[in-house]
Steps between C-alpha positions, in 0.01 A plus 500: 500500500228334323284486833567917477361517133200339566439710767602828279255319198236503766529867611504550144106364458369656836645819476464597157294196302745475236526205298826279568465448064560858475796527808898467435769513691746738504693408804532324853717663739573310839619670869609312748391544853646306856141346516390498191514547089349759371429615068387716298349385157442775198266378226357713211140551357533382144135609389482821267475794697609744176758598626737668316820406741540408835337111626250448774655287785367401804797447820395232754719479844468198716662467849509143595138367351320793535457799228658805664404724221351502144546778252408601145693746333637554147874459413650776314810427259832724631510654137181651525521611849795642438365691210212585736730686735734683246097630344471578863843715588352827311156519659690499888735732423215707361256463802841617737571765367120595535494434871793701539323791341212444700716479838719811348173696471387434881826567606481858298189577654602414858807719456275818354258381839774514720633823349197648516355384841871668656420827342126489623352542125226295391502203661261263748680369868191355568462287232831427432452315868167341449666368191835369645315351786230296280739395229775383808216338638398311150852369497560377807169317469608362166831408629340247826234445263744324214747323762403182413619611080834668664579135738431271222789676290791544794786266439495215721904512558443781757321546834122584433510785777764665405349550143188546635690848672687586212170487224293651783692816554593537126110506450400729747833756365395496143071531633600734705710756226289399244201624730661858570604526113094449438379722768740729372335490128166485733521855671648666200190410245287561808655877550444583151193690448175330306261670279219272674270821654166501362495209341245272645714200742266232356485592122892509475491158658301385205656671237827318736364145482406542105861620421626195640227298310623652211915400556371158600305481158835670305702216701262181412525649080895506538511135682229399187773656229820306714356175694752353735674203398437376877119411637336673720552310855404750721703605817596195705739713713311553804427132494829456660453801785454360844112676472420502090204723564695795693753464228255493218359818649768710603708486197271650257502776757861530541511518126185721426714769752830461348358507168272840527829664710692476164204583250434809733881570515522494145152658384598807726848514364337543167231736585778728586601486130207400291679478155674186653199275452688259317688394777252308562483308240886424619334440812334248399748285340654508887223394621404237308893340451544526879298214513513129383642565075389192260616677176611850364219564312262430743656754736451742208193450477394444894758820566327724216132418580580576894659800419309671198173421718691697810556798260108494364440541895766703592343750178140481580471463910830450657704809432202692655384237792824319597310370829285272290826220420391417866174362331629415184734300639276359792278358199741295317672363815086367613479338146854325527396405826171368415665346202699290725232432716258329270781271388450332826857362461562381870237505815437827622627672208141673411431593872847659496441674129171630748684666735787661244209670325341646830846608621613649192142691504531598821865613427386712203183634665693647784798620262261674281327668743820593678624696197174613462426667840827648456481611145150712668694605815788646263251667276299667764804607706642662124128679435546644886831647452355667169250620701725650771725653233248630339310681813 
């Protein structure tokens, strides 16, 4: 044992140059192997690091006389963990029951798609399969792209293959319906007419890319009014992908599409009825809770900014131009992106924040100008059967 402490003390000074004056410990926890003896020693940092609660410890593992593993880390008393949790419970149930809203609404809208694409109204086959397609093809992509995330958490107490099957197929069933339910919401916004002839293609992209300036600025002010109580680490996820650039760059584009399907879903639904502008602000709130919550109030205030700076745009430019969330949204999923990039949190993560902002442009340039070559072809095919009635 004492040979193993003296090893641990040594760790101790290479790893992390602390002082043995300012090192106790905590405990010394032995596990015997058939060849050899192996411990774990715990010792805490007694210098003042102001904090409140909680003590910084530093775990040291040797196997035999070699250090396996050495880890800092700061014990937490039960009491205040569990106090942590129970401050926790309110914010989860919150951000639920606004994904289930959000799901609830894309489910709505691919029922009204379906409905309407049987009775040959307004509605888009050929986007709703250039849609299904590309967002089947995102996931599946995704799914071989994060195997080595779904392995490393499969029980070990049953054969790898067969869970391998069982994940696989689950994966491609829910890509594959959540694919038709978005290419569903895809042809019906794309069958709905836009007020986009004679306006000039590259002056709405600007006026676009300055709207989602403007939400990005709105979004910084709310964040300013209700900082997290977590720092900012920046997006490790793809680190763990079997390729961390393609997943770095394909996500932001599988989010950028299923983000501007709902804002278009919703911004038409309420173009139909313009007094319900206020839904937005509702909206909002979704939006913002169906992400990570830290506290009720800053979900207010995160929820209200998103969706009071919706309604200024749904007011001014949206309830006429609907087409231009393509942009709007394009912009602020670039500057998340490039946020993320410049971090420069694992290798390859700006290279792959490059390629999520040229895909996402490419996405929205070809969207755009999808809705608006058919926005012209509508308009001129409306002004020819005036014509003809008229003659």
């Amino acid at each position: 044992m004492d040979e193993a402490r003296e090893i641990a003390r040594s760790a101790l000074i290479a790893n992390f140059h602390v002082p043995l004056e300012n090192i106790k410990e905590v405990s010394a926890v032995a596990a015997k192997r058939p060849a050899r003896g192996d411990w774990t020693f715990v010792f805490s940092d007694t210098r003042d690091y102001g904090l409140r609660e909680g003590e910084p410890r530093i775990s040291i593992e040797i196997d035999g006389d070699e250090v396996a593993d050495a880890v800092r880390y700061i014990y937490v008393p039960e009491e205040w963990a569990r106090n942590e949790r129970r401050e926790r419970n309110l914010p989860t149930i919150f951000s639920i029951v606004c994904t289930a809203a959000i799901v609830c609404i894309i489910a709505v809208g691919t029922i009204i798609a379906a409905v309407r694409w049987s009775r040959k109204r307004a509605f888009s086959p050929r986007m709703f399969l250039v849609f299904a397609f590309l967002i089947f093809l995102l996931n599946v992509t995704n799914l071989l792209n994060n195997w080595p995330v779904i392995k490393s958490q499969l029980p070990t107490a049953q054969p790898l293959a067969l869970q391998a099957v069982v994940v696989i197929s689950v994966s491609l069933l829910v890509g594959l319906f959540t694919a038709v339910a978005l290419g569903l919401v895809g042809g019906l916004v794309a069958g709905m007419k836009n007020a986009l002839f004679g306006l000039d293609f590259a002056g709405t992209i600007l006026m676009g890319a300055g709207l989602g300036l403007a939400l990005t600025g709105v979004n910084a002010l709310a964040r300013s009014a209700a900082p997290p109580v977590t720092p900012s680490w920046g997006n490790f996820a793809p680190a763990s992908t079997f390729l961390p650039i393609l997943g770095a760059a394909l996500t932001p584009l599988s989010q950028f599409i299923t983000q501007t399907l709902l804002l278009l879903l919703v911004v038409r639904a309420i173009a139909q009825k313009p007094r319900w502008w206020p839904l937005l602000i509702v909206f909002g709130l979704l939006v913002a809770g169906s992400s990570s919550l830290d506290s009720i109030s800053s979900w207010l205030i995160m929820g209200s900014s998103v969706g009071i700076g919706l309604s200024a745009a749904f007011k001014l430019v949206l309830r006429h131009v609907p087409a231009l969330v393509v942009i709007t949204t394009a912009a602020l999923a670039i500057l998340a992106s490039i946020r993320d990039g410049v971090q420069r949190v694992y290798p390859g993560a700006l290279p792959g924040s490059i390629a999520a902002v040229v895909l996402i442009g490419i996405a929205a340039w070809l969207w755009y100008g999808a809705f608006f070559q058919r926005s012209d072809t509508v308009e001129r095919g409306e002004r020819s059967a005036a014509w003809r009635n008229a003659g």
